[in-house]
C-alpha atoms as one frame of an Amber mdcrd trajectory, in Angstrom:
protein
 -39.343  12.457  28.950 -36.951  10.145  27.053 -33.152  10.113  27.491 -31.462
   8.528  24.988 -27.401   7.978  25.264 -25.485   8.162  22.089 -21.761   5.673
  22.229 -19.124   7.250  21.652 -19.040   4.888  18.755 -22.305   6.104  17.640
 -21.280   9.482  18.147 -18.127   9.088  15.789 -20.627   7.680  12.767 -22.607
  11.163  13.410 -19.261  12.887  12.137 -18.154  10.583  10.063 -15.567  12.802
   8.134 -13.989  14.570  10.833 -14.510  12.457  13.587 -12.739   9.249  11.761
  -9.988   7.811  13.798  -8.099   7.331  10.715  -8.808  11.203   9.547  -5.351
  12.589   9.427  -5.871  16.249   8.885  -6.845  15.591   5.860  -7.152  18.557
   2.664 -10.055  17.266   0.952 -12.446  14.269   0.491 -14.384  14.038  -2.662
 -17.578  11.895  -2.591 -18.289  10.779  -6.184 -21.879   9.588  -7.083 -23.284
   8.809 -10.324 -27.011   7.637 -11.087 -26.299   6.288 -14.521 -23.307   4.258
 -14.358 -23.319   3.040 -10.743 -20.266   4.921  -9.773 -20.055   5.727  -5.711
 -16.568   6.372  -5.168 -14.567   8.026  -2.439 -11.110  10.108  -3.400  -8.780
  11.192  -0.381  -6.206  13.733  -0.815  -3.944  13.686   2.432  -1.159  15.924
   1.681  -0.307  18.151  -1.172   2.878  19.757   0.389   5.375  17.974  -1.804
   3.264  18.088  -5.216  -0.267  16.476  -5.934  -1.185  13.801  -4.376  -0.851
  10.554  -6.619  -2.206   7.099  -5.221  -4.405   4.623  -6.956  -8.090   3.603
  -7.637  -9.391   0.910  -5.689 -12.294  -1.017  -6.478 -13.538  -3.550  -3.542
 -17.131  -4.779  -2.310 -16.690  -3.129   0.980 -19.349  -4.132   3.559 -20.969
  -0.364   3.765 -19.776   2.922   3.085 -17.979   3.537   6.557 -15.403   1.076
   5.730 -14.884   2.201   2.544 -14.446   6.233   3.981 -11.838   4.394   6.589
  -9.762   2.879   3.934 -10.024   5.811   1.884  -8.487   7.520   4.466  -5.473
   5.025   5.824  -4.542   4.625   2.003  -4.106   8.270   1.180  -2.251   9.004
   4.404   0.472   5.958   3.695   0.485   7.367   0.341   1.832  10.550   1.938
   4.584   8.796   4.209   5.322   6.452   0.904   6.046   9.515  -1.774   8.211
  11.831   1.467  10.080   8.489   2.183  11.344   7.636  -1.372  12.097  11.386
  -1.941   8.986  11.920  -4.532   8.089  15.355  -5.124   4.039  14.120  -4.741
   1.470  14.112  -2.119  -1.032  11.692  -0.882  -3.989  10.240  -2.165  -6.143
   7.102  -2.768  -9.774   6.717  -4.245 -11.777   3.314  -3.547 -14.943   2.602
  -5.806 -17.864   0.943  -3.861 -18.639  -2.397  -5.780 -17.623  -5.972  -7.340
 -14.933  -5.330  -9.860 -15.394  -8.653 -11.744 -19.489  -7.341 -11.674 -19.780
  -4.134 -12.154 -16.451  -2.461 -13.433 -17.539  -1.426 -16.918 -16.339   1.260
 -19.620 -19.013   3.866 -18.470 -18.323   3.769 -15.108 -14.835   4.444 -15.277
 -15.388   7.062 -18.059 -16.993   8.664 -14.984 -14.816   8.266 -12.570 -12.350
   9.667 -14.954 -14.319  13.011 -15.478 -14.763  12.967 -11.505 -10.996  12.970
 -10.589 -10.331  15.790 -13.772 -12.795  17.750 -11.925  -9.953  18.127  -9.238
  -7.758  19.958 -12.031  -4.329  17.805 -11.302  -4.817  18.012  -6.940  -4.794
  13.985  -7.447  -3.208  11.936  -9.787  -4.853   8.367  -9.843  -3.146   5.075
 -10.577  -3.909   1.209 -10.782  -4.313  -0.503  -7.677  -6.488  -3.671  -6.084
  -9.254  -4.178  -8.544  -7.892  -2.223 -11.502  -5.942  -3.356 -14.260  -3.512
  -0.715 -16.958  -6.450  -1.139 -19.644  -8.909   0.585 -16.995  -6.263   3.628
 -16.263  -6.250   3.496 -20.195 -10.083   4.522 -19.873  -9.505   6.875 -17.281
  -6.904   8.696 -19.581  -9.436   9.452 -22.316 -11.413  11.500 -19.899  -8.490
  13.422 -17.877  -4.728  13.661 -18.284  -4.779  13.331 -14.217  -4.013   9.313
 -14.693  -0.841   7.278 -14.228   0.019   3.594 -14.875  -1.372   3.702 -18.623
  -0.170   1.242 -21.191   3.325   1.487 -22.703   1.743   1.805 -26.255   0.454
   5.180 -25.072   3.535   6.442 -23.537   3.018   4.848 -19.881   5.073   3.155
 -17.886   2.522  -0.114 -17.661   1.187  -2.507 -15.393   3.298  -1.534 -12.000
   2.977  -4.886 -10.006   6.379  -6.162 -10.693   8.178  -2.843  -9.949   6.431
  -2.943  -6.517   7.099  -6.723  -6.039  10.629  -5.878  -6.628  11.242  -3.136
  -3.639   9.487  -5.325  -1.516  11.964  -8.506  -2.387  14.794  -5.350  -1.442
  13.425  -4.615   1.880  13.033  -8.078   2.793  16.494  -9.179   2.259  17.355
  -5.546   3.918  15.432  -6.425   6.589  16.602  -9.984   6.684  20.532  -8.149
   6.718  19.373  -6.457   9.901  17.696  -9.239  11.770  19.665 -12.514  10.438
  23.299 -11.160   9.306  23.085 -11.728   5.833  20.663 -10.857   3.247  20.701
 -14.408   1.069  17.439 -15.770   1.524  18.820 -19.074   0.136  17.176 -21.440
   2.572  14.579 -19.335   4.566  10.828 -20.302   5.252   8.761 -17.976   3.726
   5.555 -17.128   4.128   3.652 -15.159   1.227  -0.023 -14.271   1.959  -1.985
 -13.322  -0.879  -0.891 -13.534  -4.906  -2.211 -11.602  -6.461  -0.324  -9.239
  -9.342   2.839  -8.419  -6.666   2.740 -11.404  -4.404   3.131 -13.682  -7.229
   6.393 -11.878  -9.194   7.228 -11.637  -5.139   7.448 -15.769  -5.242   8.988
 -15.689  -7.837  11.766 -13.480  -7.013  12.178 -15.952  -3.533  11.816 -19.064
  -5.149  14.853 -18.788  -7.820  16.992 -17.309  -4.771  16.241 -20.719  -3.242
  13.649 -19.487  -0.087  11.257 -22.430   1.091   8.347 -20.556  -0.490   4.662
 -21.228   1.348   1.735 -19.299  -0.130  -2.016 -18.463   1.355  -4.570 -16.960
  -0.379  -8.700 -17.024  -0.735  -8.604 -17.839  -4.344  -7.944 -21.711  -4.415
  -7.290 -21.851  -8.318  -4.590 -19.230  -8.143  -3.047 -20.887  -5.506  -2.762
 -24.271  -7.501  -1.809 -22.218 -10.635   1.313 -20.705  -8.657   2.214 -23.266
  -6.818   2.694 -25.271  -9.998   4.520 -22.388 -11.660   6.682 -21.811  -9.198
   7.232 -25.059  -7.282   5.799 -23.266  -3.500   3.773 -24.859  -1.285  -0.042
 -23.798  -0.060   0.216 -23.471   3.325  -2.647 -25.689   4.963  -1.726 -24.989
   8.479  -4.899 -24.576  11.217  -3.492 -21.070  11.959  -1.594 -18.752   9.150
  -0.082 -16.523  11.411   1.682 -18.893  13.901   3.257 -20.591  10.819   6.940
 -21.717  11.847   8.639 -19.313   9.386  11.181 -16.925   9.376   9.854 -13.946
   7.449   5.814 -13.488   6.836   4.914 -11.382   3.693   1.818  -9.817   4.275
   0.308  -8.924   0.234  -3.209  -9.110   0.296  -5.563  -6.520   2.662  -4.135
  -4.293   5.478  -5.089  -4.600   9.049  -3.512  -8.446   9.345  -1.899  -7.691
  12.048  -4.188  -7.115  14.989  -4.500  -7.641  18.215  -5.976 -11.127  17.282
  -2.938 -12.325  15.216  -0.151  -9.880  17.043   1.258 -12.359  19.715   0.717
 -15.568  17.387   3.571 -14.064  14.861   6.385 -16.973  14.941   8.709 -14.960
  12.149  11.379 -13.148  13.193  10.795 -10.426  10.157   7.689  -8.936   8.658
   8.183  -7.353   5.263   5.252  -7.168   2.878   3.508  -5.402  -0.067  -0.292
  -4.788   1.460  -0.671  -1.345   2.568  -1.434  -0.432   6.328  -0.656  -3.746
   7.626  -0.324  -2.961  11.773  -4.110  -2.296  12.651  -2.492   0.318  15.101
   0.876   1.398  14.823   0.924   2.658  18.076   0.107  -0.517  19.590   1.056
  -3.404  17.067   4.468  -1.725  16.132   5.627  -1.700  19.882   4.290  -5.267
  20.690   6.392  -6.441  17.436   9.289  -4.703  19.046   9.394  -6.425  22.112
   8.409  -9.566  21.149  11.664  -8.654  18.340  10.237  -9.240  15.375  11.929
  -6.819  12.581   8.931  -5.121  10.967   9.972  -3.621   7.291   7.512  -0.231
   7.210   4.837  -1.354   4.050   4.813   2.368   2.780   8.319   1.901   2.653
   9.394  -1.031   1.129   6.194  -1.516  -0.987   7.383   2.148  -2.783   8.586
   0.634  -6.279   4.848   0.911  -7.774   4.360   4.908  -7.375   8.045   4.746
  -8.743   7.159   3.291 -11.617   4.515   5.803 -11.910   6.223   8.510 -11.423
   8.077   8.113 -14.423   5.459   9.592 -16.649   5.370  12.905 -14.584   9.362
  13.002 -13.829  10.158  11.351 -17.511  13.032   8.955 -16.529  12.560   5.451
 -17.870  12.370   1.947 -16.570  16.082   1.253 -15.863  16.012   4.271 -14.159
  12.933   3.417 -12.280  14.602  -0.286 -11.267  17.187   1.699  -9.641  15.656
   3.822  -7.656  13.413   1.118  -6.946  17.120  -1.110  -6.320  17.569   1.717
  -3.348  14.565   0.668  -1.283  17.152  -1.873   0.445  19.293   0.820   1.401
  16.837   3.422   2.591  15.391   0.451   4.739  18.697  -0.713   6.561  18.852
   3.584   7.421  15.480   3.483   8.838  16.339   0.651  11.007  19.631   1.803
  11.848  17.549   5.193  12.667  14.948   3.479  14.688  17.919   1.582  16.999
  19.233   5.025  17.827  16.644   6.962  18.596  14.766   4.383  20.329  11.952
   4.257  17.949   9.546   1.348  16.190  10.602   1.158  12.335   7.035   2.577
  11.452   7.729   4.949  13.924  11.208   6.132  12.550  10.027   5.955   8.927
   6.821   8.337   9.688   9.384  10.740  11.653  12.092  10.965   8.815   9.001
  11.356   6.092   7.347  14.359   8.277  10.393  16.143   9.102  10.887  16.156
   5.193   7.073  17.325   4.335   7.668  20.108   7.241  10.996  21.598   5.281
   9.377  21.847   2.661   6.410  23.470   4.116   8.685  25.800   5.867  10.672
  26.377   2.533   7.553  27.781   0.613   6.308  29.839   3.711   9.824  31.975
   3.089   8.687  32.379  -0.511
């Protein structure tokens, strides 16, 4: 007789739902699969306690299915913390299609993934995010009303890149308040990695308040392109993340700060758009903290984008959406203020403040 012995790792894969590190107790995961177009698509719906859950589409050439089920699930859970945070009445949720997006994004396919998330009857909301662009959300909304992000010639609220790129420029200098004394970035070495849609209107927000812009990213003709635009420099250091700088933006993938790249972090501030950027808050947030580097929560500060958004379900319009989006600076110099007094990481004291909101309300319709 054979004895075989399963790792724990092994183990996890056998339960791959429930067993997830990054499963959250989460309400629902919807597998999407469709012969004829291609589709294989994952949708996450974290929370619904504060309304349905609204987070984008993703479309990325993960490595296998796994990874795309654990992005799935980090993306609709910071969707969660991002909509209690900013005060939305919404929940959490994400969806990631499997595949190349310059390849194999066509009309049919996301004609399909349309009639999949209408299947859900309003439980999520989808969105554009990595991948998508408003014209695909436009194909989504012929299929289901369940879409966000459409054009402004159909009543949307349009492409929501710069909204986003604008709360994170007002948690950075919020966070730059808090760490440096003042919040004029006039001067500061600034690190932007990845530029795409938001990290780009990010450098360009930096660069005409005078910040020493430096910018990283795969793609070596948009990084000539932007750097010409905007007069920043490509970083070409051995190392990205020991760069001499004051504040790193993280805006491309999450996870970029791990424990390979934790104690190489030079800046004094970390405030970017890319969602899930500690690989591990509990282990990456504390290290930051004694180390003191100022981390700006991403869910937080990267909020304008599902504020834009929102203004097609809570009809207010784009001025109105800047504002709100305006208050991201003040809601982040509260969460660090919070964090000092209670003794807390900023992630940390964000997550708390979010919770405690999603458990009133909870509590409120129990006592209905």
């Amino acid at each position: 007789m054979t004895t075989e012995i399963t790792t724990a790792k092994e183990l996890q894969k056998m339960d791959p739902v429930f067993g997830q590190l990054s499963f959250d107790n989460h309400e629902q995961i919807v597998f999407c699969n469709d012969k004829d177009t291609g589709l294989k698509a994952i949708i996450g719906i974290h929370n619904s306690v504060l309304g349905p859950a609204l987070g984008g589409t993703r479309m990325w050439n993960y490595a296998n299915e796994w990874e795309a089920l654990n992005d799935v699930l980090r993306l609709s859970r910071g969707m969660t913390y991002k909509s209690a945070i900013t005060g939305l009445d919404l929940g959490g949720g994400k969806a990631v299609i499997i595949g190349d997006a310059k390849t194999q994004k066509t009309p049919e396919l996301m004609r399909k993934f349309g009639e999949f998330v209408n299947s859900l009857s309003g439980r999520y909301i989808t969105a554009e995010d990595v991948g998508m662009v408003t014209a695909d959300m436009d194909i989504v909304r012929d299929v289901t009303p369940y879409v966000t992000g459409i054009s402004e010639s159909r009543g949307g609220s349009g492409n929501p890149s710069p909204v986003t790129a604008y709360g994170v420029y007002m948690g950075m200098k919020a966070a730059a308040k808090y760490q440096f004394g003042s919040d004029n970035l006039d001067g500061k070495k600034i690190l932007v990695q990845g530029i795409g849609h938001v990290g780009e209107t990010l450098v360009e927000y930096l660069t005409k308040e005078g910040a020493l812009v430096q910018i990283s990213d795969i793609n070596e003709a948009r990084l000539q392109e932007v750097s010409a635009k905007y007069g920043s420099t490509i970083y070409t250091g051995a190392d990205l993340y020991s760069a001499d700088v004051d504040i790193y933006a993280p805006c491309a993938l999450g996870a970029t700060i791990n424990d390979d790249t934790v104690n190489k972090i030079k800046a004094k501030v970390i405030a970017g758009a890319a969602n899930n950027q500690l690989a591990n808050e509990n282990i990456h947030g504390p290290i930051l903290q004694q180390r003191g580097i100022l981390y700006a929560p991403d869910f937080l500060i990267n909020a304008g984008g599902i504020i834009n958004v929102f203004s097609e379900i809570a009809h207010y319009d784009k001025a109105e959406a800047m504002r709100r989006t305006e208050n991201i600076y003040n809601t982040t110099l509260e969460i660090f203020d919070y964090a000092k007094t209670n003794n807390l990481t900023p992630q940390k004291a964000a997550m708390e403040i979010a919770e405690a909101r999603i458990a009133q309300r909870k509590k409120e319709k129990a006592n209905l």
